[in-house]
Structure formats: structure tokens, C-alpha cells
C-alpha atoms as a printed R data frame, in Angstrom:
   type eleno elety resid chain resno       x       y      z
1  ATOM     1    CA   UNK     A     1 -60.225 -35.440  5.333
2  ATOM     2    CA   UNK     A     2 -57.676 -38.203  4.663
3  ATOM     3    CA   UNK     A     3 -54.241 -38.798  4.122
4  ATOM     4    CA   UNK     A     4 -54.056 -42.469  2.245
5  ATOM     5    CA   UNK     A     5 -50.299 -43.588  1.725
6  ATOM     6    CA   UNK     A     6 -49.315 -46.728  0.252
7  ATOM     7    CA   UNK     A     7 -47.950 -48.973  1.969
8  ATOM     8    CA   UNK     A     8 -47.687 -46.983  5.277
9  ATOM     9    CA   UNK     A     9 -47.192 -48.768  8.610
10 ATOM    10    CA   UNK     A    10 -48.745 -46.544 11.132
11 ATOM    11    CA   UNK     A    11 -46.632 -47.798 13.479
12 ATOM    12    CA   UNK     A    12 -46.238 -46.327 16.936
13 ATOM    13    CA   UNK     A    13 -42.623 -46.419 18.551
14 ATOM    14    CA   UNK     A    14 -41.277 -44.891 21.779
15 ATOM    15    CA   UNK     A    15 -37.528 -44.114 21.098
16 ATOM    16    CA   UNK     A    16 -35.495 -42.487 18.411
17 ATOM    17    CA   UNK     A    17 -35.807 -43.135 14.629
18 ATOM    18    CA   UNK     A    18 -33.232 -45.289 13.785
19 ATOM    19    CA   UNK     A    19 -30.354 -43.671 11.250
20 ATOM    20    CA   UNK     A    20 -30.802 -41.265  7.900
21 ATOM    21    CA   UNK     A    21 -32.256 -43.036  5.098
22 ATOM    22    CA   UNK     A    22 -32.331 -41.277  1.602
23 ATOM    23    CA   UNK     A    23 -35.617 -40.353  0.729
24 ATOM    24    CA   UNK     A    24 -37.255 -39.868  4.303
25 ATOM    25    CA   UNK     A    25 -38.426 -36.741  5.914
26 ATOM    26    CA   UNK     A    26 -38.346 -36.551  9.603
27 ATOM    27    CA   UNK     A    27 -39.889 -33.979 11.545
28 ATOM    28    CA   UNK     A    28 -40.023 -33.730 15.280
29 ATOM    29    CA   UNK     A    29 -41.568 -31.173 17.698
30 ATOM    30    CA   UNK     A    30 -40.797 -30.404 21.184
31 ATOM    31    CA   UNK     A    31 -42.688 -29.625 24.403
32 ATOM    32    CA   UNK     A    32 -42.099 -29.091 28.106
33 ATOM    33    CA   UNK     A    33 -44.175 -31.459 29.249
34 ATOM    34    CA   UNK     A    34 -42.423 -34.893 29.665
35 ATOM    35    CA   UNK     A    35 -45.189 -37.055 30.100
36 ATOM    36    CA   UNK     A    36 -46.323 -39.379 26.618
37 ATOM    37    CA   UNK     A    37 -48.155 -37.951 24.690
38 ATOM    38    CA   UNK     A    38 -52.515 -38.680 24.456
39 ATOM    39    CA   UNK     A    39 -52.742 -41.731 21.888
40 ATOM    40    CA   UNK     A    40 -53.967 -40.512 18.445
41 ATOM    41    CA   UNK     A    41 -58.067 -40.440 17.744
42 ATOM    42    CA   UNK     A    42 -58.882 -41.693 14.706
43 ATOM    43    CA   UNK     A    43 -58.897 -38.790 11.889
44 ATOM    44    CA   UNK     A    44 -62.572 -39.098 11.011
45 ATOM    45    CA   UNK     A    45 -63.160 -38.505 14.575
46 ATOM    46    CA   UNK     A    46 -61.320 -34.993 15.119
47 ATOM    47    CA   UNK     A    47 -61.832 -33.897 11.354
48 ATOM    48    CA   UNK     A    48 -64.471 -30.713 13.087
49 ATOM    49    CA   UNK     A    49 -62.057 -30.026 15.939
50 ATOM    50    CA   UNK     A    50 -60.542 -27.331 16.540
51 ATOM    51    CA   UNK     A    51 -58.159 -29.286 18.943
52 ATOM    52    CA   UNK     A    52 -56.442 -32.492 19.237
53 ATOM    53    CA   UNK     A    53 -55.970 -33.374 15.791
54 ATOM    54    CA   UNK     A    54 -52.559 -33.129 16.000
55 ATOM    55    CA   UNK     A    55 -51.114 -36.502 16.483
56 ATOM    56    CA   UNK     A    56 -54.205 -37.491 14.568
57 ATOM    57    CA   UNK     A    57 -52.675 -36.478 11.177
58 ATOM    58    CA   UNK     A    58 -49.440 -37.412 11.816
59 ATOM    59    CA   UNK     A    59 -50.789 -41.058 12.431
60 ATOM    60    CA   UNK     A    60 -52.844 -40.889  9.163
61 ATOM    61    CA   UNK     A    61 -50.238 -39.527  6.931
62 ATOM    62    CA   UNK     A    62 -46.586 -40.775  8.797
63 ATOM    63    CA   UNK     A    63 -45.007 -44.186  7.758
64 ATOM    64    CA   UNK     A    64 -44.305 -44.126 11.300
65 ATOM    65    CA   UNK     A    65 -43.893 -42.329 13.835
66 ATOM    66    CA   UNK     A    66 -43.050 -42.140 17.970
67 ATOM    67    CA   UNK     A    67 -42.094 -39.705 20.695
68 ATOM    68    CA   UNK     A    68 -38.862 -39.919 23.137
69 ATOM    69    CA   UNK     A    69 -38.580 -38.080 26.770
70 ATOM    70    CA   UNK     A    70 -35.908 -35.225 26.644
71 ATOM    71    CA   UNK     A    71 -34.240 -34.975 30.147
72 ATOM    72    CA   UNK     A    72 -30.812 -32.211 29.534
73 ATOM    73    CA   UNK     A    73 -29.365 -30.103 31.583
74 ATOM    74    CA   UNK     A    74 -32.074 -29.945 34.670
75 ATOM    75    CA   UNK     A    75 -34.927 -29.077 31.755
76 ATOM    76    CA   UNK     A    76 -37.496 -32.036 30.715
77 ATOM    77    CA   UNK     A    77 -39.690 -32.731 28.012
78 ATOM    78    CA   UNK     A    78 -40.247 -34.576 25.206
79 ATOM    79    CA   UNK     A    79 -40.185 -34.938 21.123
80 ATOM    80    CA   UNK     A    80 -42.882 -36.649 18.603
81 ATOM    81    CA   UNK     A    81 -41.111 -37.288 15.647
82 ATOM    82    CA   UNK     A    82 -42.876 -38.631 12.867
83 ATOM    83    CA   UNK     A    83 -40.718 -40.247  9.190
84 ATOM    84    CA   UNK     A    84 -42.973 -39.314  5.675
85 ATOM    85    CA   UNK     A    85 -41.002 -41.100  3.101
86 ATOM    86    CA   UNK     A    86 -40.412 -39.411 -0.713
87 ATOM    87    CA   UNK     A    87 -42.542 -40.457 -3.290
């Protein structure tokens, strides 16, 4: 399994995306948990897992991608986001 994009950075960030750009996607998820989140195994390494290939993908197929901890009104947490720009 593989998700080859041109030109894609992989890069890691901790923090927010910075502002809308036409022609990117961004998707986030959130969790309770507010610690960061495991560091992504290589795809080819969690292809036959049922688990953990989560951040995985989104490092293989994401121009980039990061995660920011949520602290808001006594709850914590945290979001991955992830930007896939439009071909």
C-alpha cells in the first residue's frame, strides 16, 4: 500500500495550520487524551496491522500535517490535523 504525492513535504508541525488556502483540504480529529501523539511508523511497516496505522497514512498521503493540545473549559485533549492539497 502507498500513497505517492508529488511534491509532498511530509512535514511534521506542532501548532495550527496556518490560514485557508484555495485548493487545500484540512481534516482534523479529536481525542481526550492530551498527550502527543506516537510518531508515525513507516507505512510498509503497519500495512498488515490491524492497529496503528493511523498517523501512518496520514504521513504518507498529507502534504503536511501536525497535532495541537486542546485545553477549554476544564476538558483537555488534543487535534491531528493533516492539509491534502487539490490536484
Amino acid at each position: 500500500m502507498s500513497c505517492s504525492r508529488p511534491g509532498r513535504t511530509g512535514e511534521t508541525q506542532i501548532g495550527q495550520p496556518s490560514g485557508w488556502a484555495a485548493g487545500v483540504l484540512r481534516i482534523g480529529a479529536w481525542d481526550a487524551d492530551p498527550a502527543p501523539p506516537e510518531p508515525p511508523v513507516p507505512l510498509e511497516q503497519v500495512v498488515d496491522l490491524e492497529e496503528g496505522r493511523g498517523l501512518g497514512l496520514v504521513r504518507a498521503c498529507a502534504d503536511l500535517w501536525g497535532w495541537q493540545p486542546l485545553a477549554r473549559e476544564g476538558n483537555r485533549g488534543k487535534v491531528v490535523w493533516c492539509e491534502l492539497a487539490a490536484a
